[in-house]
C-alpha positions as CSV (number, residue, x, y, z in Angstrom):
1,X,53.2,4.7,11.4
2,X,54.3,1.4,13.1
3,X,54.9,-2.1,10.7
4,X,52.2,-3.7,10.5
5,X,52.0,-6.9,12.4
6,X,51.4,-10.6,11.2
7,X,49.1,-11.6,13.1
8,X,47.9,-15.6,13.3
9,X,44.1,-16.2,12.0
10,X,41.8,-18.7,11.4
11,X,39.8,-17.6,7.8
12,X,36.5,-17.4,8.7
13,X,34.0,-18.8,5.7
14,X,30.6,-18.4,7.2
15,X,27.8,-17.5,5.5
16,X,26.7,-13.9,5.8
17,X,23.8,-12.6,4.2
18,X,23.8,-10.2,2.1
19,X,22.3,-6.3,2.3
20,X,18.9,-6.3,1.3
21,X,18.6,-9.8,0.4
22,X,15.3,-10.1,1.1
23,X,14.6,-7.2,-1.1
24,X,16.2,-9.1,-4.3
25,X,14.4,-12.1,-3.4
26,X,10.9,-10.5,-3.4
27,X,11.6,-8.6,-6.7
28,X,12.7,-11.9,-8.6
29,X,9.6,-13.6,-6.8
30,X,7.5,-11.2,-8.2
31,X,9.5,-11.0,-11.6
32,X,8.4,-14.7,-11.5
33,X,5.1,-14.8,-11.1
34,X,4.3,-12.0,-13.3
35,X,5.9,-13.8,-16.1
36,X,4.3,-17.1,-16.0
37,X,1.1,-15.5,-15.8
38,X,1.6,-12.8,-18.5
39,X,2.6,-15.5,-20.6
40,X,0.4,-17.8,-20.0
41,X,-2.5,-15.2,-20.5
42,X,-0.6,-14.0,-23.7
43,X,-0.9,-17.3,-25.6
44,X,-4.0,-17.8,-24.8
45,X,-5.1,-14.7,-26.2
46,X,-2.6,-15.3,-29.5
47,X,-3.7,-19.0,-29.8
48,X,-0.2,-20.3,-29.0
49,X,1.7,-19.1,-31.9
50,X,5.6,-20.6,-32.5
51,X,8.6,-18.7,-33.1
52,X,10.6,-20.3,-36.0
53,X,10.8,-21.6,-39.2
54,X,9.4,-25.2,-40.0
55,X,12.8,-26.6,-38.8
56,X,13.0,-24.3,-36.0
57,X,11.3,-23.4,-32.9
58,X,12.6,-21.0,-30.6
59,X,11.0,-22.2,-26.9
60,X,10.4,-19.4,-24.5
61,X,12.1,-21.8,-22.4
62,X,15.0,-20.6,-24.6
63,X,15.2,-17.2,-24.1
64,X,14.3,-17.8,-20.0
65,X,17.7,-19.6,-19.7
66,X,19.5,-16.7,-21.7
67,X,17.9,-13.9,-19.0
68,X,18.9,-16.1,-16.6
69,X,22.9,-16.4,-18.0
70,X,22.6,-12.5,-18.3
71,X,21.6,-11.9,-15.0
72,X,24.5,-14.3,-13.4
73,X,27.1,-12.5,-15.8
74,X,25.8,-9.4,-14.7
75,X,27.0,-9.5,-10.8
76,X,30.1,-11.1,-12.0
77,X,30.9,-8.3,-14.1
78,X,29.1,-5.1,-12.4
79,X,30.0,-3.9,-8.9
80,X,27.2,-1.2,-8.4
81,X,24.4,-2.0,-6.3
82,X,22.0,-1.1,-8.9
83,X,23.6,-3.8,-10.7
84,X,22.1,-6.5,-8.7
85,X,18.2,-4.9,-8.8
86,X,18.4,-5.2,-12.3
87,X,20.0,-8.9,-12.1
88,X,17.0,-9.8,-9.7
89,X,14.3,-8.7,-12.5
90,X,16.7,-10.7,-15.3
91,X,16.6,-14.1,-12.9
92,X,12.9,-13.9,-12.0
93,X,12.1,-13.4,-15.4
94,X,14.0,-16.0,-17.0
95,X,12.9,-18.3,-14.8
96,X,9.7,-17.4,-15.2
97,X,10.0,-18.4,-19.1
98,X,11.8,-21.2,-18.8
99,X,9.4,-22.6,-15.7
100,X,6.7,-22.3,-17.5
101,X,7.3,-25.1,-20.4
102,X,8.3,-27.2,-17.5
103,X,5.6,-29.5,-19.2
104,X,7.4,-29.8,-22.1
105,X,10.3,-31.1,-20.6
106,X,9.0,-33.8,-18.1
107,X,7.2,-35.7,-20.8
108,X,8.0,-37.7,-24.0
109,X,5.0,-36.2,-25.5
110,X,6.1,-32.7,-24.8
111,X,2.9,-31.8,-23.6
112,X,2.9,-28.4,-22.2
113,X,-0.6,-28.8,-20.8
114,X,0.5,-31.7,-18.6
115,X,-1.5,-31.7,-15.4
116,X,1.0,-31.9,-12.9
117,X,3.0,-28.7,-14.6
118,X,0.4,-25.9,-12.9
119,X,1.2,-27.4,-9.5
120,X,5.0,-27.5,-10.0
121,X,5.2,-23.9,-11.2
122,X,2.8,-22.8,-8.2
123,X,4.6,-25.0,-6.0
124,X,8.6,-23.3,-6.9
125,X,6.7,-20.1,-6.4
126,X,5.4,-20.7,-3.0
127,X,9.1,-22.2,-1.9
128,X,10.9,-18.6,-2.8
129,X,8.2,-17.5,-0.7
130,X,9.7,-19.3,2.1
131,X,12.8,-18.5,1.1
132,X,11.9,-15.5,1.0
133,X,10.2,-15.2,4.7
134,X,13.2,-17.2,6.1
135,X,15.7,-14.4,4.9
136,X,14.0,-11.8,6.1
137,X,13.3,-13.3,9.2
138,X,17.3,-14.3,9.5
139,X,18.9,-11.0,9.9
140,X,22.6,-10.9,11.4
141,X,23.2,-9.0,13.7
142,X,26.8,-10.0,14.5
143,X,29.6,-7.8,14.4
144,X,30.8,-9.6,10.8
145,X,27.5,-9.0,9.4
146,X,27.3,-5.8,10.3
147,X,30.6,-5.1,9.2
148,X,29.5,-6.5,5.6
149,X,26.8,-4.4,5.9
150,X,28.3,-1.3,6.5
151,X,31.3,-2.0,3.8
152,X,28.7,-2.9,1.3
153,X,26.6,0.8,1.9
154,X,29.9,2.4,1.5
155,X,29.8,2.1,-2.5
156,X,26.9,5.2,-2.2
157,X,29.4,7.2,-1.6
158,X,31.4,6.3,-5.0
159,X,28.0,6.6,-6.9
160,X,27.4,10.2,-5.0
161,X,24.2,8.2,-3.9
162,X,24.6,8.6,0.1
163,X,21.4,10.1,1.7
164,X,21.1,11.5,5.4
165,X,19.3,8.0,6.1
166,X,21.3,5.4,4.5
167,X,24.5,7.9,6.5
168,X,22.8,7.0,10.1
169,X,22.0,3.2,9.4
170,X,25.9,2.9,8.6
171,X,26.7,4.3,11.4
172,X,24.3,2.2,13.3
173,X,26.1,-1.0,11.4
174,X,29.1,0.5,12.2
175,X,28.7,0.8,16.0
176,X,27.9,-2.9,15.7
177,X,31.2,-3.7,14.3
178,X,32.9,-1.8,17.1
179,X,31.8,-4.7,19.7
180,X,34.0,-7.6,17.8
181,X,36.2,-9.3,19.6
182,X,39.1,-8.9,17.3
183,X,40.9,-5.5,17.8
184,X,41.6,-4.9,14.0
185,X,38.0,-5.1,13.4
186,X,36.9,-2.5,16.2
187,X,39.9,-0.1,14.8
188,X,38.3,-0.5,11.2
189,X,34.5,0.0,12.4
190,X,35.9,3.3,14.7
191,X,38.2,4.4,11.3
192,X,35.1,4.1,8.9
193,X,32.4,6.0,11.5
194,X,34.4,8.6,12.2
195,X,35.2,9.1,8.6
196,X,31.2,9.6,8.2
197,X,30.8,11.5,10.9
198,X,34.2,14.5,10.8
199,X,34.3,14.8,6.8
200,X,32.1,17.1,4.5
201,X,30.2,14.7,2.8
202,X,27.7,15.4,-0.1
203,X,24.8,13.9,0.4
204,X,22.2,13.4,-1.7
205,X,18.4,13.9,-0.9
206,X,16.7,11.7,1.2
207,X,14.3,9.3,-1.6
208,X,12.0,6.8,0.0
209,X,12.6,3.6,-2.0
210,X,9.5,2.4,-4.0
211,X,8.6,-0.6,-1.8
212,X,8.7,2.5,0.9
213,X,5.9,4.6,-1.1
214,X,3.3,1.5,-1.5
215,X,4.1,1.0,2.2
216,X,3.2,4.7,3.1
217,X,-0.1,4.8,0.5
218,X,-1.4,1.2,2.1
219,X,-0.9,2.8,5.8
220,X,-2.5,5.9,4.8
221,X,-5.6,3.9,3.0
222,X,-5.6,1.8,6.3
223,X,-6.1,5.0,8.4
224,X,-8.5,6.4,6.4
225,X,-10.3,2.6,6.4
226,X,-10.3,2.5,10.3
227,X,-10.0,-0.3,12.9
228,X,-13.7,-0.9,12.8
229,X,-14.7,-1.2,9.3
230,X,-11.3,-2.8,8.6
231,X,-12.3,-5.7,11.6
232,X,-16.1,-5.9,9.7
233,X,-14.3,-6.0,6.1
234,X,-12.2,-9.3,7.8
235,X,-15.7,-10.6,9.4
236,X,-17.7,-10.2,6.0
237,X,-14.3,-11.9,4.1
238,X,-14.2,-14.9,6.5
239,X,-17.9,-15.5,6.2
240,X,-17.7,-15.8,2.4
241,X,-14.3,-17.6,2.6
242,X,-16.1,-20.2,4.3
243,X,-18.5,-20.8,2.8
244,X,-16.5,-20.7,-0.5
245,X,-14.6,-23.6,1.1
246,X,-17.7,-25.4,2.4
247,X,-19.4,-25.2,-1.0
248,X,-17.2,-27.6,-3.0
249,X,-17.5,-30.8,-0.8
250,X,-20.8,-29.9,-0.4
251,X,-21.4,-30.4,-4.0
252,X,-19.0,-32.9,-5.3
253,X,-20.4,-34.9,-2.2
254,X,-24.1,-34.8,-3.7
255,X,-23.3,-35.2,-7.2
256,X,-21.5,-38.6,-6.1
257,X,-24.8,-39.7,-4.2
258,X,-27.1,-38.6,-6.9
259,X,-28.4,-41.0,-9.1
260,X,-27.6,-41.1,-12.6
261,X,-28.2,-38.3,-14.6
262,X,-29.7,-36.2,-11.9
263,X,-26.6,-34.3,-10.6
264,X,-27.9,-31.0,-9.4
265,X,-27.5,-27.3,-11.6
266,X,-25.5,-25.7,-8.6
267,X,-22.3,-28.0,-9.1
268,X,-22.8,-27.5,-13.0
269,X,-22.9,-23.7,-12.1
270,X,-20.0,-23.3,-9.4
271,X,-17.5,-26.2,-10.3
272,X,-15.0,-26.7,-12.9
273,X,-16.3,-29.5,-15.1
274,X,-12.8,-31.0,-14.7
275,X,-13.4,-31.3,-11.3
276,X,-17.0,-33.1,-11.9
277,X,-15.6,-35.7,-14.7
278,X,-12.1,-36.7,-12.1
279,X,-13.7,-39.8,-10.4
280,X,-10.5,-40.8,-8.5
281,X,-11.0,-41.8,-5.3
282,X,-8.0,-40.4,-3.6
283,X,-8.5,-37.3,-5.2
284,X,-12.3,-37.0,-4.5
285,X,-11.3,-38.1,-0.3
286,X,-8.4,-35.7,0.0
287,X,-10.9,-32.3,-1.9
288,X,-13.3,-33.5,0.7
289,X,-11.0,-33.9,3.8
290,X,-9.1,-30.4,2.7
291,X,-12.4,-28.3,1.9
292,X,-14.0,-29.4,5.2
293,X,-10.5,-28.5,7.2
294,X,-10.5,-24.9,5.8
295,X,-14.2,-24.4,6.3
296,X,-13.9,-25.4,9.7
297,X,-11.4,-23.5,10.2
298,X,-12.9,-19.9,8.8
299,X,-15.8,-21.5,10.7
300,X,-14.3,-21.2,13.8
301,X,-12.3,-18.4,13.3
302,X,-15.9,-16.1,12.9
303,X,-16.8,-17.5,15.6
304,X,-14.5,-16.2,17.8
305,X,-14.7,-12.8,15.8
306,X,-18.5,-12.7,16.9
307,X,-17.5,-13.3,20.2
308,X,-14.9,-10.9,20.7
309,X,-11.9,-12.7,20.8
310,X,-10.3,-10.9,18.4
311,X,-6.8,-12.0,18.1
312,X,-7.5,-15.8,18.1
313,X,-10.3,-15.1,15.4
314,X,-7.7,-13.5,13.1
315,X,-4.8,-15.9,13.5
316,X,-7.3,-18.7,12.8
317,X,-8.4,-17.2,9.9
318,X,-4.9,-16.4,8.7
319,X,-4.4,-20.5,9.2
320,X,-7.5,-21.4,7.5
321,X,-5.6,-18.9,4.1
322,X,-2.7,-20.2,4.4
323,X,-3.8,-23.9,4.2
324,X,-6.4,-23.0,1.3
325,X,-3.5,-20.9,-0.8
326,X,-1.1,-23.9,-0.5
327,X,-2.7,-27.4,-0.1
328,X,-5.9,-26.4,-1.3
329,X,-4.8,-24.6,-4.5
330,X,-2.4,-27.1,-5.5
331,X,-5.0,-29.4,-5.9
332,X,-7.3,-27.0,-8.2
333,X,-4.0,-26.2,-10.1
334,X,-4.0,-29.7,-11.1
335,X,-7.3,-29.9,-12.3
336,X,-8.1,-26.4,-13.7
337,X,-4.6,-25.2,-14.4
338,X,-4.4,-21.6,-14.6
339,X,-8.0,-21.2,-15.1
340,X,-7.7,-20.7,-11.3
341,X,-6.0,-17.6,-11.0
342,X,-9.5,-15.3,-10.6
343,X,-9.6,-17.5,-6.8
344,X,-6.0,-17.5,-5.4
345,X,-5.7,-13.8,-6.4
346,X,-9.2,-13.3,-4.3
347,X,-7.8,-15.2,-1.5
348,X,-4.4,-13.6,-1.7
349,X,-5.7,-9.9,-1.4
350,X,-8.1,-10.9,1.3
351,X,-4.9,-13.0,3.1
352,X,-2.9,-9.8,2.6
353,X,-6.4,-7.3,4.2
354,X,-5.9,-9.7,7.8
355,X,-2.1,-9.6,7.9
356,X,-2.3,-5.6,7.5
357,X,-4.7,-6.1,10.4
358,X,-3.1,-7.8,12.5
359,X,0.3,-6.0,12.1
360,X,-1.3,-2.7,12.3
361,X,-3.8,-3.5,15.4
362,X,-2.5,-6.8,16.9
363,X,1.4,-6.9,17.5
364,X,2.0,-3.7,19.2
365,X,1.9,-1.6,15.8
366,X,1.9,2.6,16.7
367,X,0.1,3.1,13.0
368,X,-3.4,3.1,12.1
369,X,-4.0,2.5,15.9
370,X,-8.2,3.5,16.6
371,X,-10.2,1.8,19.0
372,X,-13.1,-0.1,17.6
């Protein structure tokens, strides 16, 4: 074997994202919101009890920021892969608990109803959204990436973990590697495939991933559904989405112009009295000017649904979710706190129904594909 050869670099510090990123992200976004929520609903159902002793009170907030410290220790300490699923629950967790008394901390009163706190929790959570849709849209497909990739997946075969599947998308990485430009790189990638490839590996059985499973059982619900009554199940949704979004300004509108006294039932009925007694007139001009830009929007998007035009009347209708699950539901956050959940969970699953859709039927999808 030759000396090896000192060779001149320049160190190379870029970013590379890391296997299955996305994956963590979405488990600690979910970790997230399921903990603000469970709590929330669990004190309400306890009547807010304390931890502690008349000196003491142990905040939730407290015990957040120790998941949190547990999860970072946690990849520091622990190499396994398995290490940093786990380290993902710990981190959305914890900051779940410690988000949620995010009231406490921005007041001198240390109210932990404070208005503003629903919207700043809601609003985190729809930022590791985007972070969240950002990462998976920002795969690498450089050689280095690939090469981090593929160096990372080999730790399966320490853990005896290394399925016939994970084998062939290393070997895909790998062949990736083997177009970099530096040669020791290309001698490493060739070194490591052919390693996979020559030597009698054990491999362990092929098992589909949990996130692979739901994916499977909402594709086989989807074929049983059908195109047709999946399009009339978006038609019906849009129709009631719109005029769910109409309804609001509709009423606030004639319970400002009504005289004294003589408000009409329906508003008593449908709206939140919080958002009956909040006479602000910025508030009251941007519920309007919001509630009329959704409705339009579902408006025009059955429109083109009754008329055919089938891709524009989904991706309109998409639009018209998207702007009522952010802008519009930070504003009802505000007012209702989480009294609100019942309607962003509606709109979510009915969001989630014309994205299946659209993948499936719209965007050259082979699944689920019937004619209507």
């Amino acid at each position: 074997m030759s000396a090896p050869q000192n060779i001149e670099v320049i160190r190379t510090r870029r970013a590379v994202i890391r296997p299955f990123a996305e994956t963590y992200i979405f488990i600690s976004l979910t970790a997230y919101a399921v903990t603000v929520v469970a709590t929330r609903f669990f004190l309400a159902l306890t009547g807010y009890p304390q931890l502690g002793t008349a000196v003491l009170h142990f905040a939730h907030a407290l015990w957040g920021g120790l998941l949190l410290f547990a999860g970072g220790l946690l990849i520091l300490i622990v190499a396994n892969q398995t290490a940093l699923t786990l380290a993902a629950v710990l981190n959305g967790v914890g900051a779940g608990l410690f988000i949620d008394e995010i009231g406490k901390f921005i007041t001198h009163q240390n109210d932990y109803f404070f208005a503003p706190a629903a919207p700043i929790i809601y609003s985190l959570f729809l930022l590791l959204v985007l972070l969240y849709l950002m990462v998976r849209r920002s795969r690498q497909n450089s050689p280095r990436a690939a090469m981090y990739r593929a160096l990372a997946g080999m730790g399966e075969i320490l853990d005896h973990d290394l399925d016939p599947h994970e084998r062939e998308q290393l070997l895909s990485e790998l062949a990736i590697g083997q177009t970099a430009s530096e040669p020791h790189i290309v001698h490493l990638a060739c070194r490591l495939a052919s390693y996979l490839q020559d030597e009698p590996l054990p491999l362990a059985a092929y098992r589909p991933s949990p996130w692979a499973r739901l994916s499977e059982r909402v594709h086989a619900a989807g074929a049983r559904l059908g195109r047709q009554n999946h399009y009339r199940l978006i038609q019906a949704a849009t129709a009631a989405l719109c005029l769910n979004a109409f309804l609001p300004p509709v009423l606030l509108t004639w319970t400002r112009l009504a005289p004294a006294g003589e408000a009409p039932w329906l508003a008593a009925l449908l709206l939140n009295p919080a958002e009956l007694a909040f006479k602000h007139p910025a508030w009251f001009i941007a519920r309007l000017s919001l509630g009329v830009a959704v409705g339009a929007l579902y408006l025009a998007a059955l429109f083109l649904q009754l008329r055919g035009r089938e891709v524009e009347g989904v991706n309109a209708a998409i639009l018209a979710a998207l702007l009522s699950l952010t802008a519009v539901r930070l504003m009802t956050f505000y007012l209702n706190q989480f009294s609100s959940l019942a309607g962003l969970f509606a709109n979510l699953a009915l969001f989630l129904v014309m994205l299946a859709y659209r993948e499936w039927y719209l965007l050259g999808g082979t699944k689920n594909q019937q004619q209507i």
